[in-house]
C-alpha positions as CSV (number, residue, x, y, z in Angstrom):
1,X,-134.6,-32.2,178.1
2,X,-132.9,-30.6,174.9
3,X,-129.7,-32.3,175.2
4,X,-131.1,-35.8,176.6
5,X,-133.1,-35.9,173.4
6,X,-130.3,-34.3,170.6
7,X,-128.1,-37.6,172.5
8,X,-130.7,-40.1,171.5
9,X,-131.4,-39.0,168.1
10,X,-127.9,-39.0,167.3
11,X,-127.2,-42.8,169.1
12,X,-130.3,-43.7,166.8
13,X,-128.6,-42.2,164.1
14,X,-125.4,-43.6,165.0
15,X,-127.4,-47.4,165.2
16,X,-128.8,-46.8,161.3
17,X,-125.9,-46.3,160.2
18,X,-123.8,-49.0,161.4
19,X,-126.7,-51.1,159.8
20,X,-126.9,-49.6,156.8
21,X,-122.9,-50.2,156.3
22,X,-123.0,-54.0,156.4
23,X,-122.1,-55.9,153.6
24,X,-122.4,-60.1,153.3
25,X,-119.4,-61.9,153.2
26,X,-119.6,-65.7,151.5
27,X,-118.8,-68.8,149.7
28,X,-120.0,-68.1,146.0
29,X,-120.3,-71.1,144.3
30,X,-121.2,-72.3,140.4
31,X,-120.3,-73.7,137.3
32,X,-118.8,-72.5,134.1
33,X,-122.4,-73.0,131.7
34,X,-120.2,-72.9,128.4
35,X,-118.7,-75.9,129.3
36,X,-121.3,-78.3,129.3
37,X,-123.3,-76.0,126.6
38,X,-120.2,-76.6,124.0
39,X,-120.1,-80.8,125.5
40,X,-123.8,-80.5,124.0
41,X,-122.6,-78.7,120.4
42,X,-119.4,-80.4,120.0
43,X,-118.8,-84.1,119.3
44,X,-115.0,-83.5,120.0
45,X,-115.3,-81.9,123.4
46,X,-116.5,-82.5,126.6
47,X,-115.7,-80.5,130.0
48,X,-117.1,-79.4,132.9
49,X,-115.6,-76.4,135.6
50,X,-116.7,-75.7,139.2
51,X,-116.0,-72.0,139.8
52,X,-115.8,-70.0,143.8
53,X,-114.9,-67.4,145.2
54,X,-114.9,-66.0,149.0
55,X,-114.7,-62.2,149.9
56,X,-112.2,-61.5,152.4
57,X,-112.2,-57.5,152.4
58,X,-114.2,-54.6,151.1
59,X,-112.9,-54.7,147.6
60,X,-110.9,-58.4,147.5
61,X,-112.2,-61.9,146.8
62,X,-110.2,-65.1,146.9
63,X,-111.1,-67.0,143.7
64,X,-110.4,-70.7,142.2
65,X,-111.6,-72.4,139.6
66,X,-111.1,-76.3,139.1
67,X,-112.1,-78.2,135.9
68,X,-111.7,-81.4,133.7
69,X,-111.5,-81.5,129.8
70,X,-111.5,-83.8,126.9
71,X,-110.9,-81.9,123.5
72,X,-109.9,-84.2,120.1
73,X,-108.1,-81.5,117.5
74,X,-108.6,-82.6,113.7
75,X,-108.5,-79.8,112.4
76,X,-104.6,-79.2,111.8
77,X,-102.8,-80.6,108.2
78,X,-101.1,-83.6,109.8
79,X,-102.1,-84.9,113.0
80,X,-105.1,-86.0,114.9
81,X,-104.7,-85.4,118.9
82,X,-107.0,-86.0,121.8
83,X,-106.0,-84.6,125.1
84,X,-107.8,-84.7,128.0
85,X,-106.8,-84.2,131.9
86,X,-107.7,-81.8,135.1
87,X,-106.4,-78.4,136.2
88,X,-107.1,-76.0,138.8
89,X,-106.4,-72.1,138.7
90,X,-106.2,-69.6,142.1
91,X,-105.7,-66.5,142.8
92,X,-107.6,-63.3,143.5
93,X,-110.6,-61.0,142.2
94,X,-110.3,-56.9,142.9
95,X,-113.7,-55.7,142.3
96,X,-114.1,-52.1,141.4
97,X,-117.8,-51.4,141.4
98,X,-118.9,-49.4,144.1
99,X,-122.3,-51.3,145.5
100,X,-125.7,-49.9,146.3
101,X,-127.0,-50.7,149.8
102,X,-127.7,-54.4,150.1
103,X,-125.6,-55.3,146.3
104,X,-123.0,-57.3,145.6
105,X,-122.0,-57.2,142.1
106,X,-119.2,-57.3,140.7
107,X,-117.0,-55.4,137.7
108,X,-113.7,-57.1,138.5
109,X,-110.2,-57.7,137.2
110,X,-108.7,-60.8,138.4
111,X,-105.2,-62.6,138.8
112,X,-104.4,-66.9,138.7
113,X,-102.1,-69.3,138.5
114,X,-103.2,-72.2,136.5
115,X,-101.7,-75.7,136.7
116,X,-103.4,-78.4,134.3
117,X,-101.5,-82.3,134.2
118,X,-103.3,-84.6,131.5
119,X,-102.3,-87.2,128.4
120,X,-102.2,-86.4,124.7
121,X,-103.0,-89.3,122.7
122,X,-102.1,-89.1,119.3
123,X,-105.1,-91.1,117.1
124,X,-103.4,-90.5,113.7
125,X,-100.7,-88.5,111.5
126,X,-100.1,-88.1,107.9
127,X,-96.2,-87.6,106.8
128,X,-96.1,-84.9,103.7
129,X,-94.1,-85.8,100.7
130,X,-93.2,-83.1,97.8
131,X,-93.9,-85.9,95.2
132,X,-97.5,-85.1,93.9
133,X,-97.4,-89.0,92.3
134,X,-97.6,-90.6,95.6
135,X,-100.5,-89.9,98.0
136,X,-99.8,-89.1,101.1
137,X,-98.6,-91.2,103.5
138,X,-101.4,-91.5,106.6
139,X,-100.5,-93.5,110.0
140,X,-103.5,-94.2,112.7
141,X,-101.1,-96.4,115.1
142,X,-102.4,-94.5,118.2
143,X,-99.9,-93.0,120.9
144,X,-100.5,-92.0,124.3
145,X,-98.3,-89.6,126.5
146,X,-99.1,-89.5,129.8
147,X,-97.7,-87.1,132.7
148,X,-97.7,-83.9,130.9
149,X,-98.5,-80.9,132.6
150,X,-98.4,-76.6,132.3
151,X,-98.4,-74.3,135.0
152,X,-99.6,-70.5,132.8
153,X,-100.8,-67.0,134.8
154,X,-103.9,-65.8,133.6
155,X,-105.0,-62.2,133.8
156,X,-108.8,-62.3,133.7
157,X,-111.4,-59.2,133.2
158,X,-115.0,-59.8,134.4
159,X,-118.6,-59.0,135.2
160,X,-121.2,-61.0,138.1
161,X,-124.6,-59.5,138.6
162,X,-127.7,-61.0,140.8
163,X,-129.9,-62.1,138.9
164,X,-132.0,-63.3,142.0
165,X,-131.7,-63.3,145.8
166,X,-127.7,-64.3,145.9
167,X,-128.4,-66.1,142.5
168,X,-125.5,-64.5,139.8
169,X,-124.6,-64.5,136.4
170,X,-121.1,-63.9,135.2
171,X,-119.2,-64.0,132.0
172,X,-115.4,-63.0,131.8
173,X,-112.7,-62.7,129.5
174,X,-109.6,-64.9,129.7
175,X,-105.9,-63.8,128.8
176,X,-102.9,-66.3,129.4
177,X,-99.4,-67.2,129.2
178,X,-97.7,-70.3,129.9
179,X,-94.9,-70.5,132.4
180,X,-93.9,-74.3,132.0
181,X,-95.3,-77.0,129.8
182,X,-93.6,-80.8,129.4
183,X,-94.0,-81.6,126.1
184,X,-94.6,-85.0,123.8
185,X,-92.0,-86.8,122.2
186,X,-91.9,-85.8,118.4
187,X,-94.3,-83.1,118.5
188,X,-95.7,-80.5,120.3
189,X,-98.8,-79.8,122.9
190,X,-101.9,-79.2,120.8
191,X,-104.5,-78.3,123.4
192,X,-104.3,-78.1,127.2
193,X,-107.4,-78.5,129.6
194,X,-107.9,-75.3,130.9
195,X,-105.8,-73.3,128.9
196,X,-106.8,-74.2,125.4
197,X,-105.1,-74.4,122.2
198,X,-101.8,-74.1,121.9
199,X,-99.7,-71.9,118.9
200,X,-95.9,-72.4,117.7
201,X,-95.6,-68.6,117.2
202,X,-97.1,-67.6,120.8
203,X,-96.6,-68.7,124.3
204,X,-100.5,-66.8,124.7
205,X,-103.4,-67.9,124.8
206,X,-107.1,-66.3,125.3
207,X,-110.7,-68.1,126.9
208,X,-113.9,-67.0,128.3
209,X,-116.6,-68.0,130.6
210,X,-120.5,-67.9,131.5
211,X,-120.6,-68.4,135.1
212,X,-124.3,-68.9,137.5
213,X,-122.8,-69.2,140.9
214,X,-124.9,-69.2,144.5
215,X,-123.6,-66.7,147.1
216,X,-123.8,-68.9,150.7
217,X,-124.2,-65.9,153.1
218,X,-122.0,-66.4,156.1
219,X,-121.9,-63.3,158.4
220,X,-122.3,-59.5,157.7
221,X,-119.3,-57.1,157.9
């Protein structure tokens, strides 16, 4: 009686445990908010990104991002530029926080390749002249270049917590470097959708993001 009673404790045991180990594995779904939070603030952007990932092991997520931006750049000495095209980044998430029962948070760092194609149209550029007597010399015959494009890895550090049942919020930290980039006749890329804006001194560049994605539960591992 002893022993038929020590066996069904531990198969009950055995049972709550295998329970308790589950974890949900999904489609996490969302959208970048400062995208369409900085369309609001600033007259010379507008953009919007759709943001996923899917966990495919304990620790591993596959992750993309896809996104379209408009961004007019006024602010340099001589040239006014708008650019504006689509990109998509992919890669992978490793998450290193170690869930409660039931959780799935994340503290990750994160790998993508990004490829973005798009036009820079160039609304208007002033040519500099030593001579204080004349002014300067200010040209608004616009220009458009089309079929540019910049493939750049990005190394991204990051943070999702639920807010709600499978409801998160995210925010991460962006650093990039470009691999490739077609350029403009007569000048140089000034901003690239989903990368940002460009330097002559750095092939580098840094972003961020406020993510609220959905977790779609699909099965339990």
């Amino acid at each position: 009686m002893s022993t038929s009673l020590c066996a069904q404790e531990d198969e009950l045991t055995t049972a709550i445990d295998t329970t308790a180990q589950k974890s949900p594995y999904g489609l996490r779904v969302g959208i970048d908010l400062s995208k369409p939070i900085r369309s609001f603030l600033d007259d010379n952007y507008s953009g919007l990104e759709i943001v996923g990932d899917f966990r495919v092991s304990s620790n591993y997520y596959v992750a993309a991002e896809l996104g379209n931006e408009t961004r007019t750049v006024d602010d340099f000495t001589n040239i006014d530029v708008t650019s504006k095209g689509s990109y998509i980044k992919a890669g992978f998430n490793y998450n290193a926080y170690n869930n409660w029962l039931g959780m799935n948070n994340l503290i990750y760092a994160g790998v993508r390749a990004g490829f973005s194609t798009f036009t820079q149209e160039l609304n208007s550029y002033t040519i500099s002249t030593s001579n204080t007597f004349f002014e300067e010399d200010l040209r608004t015959d616009s220009r458009e270049f089309n079929g540019l494009s910049t493939v750049w890895l990005e190394f991204q550090l990051g943070i999702q917590a639920e807010l709600f049942s499978n409801l998160y919020l995210g925010i991460n930290l962006q650093i990039k470097n470009r691999v490739t980039e077609t350029e403009p006749d007569g000048f140089e890329n000034v901003y690239i959708p989903g990368f940002g804006k460009t330097t002559d001194a750095s092939k580098f560049g840094v972003g961020y993001g406020y993510t609220l994605s959905y977790l779609i539960p699909i099965f339990k591992k």
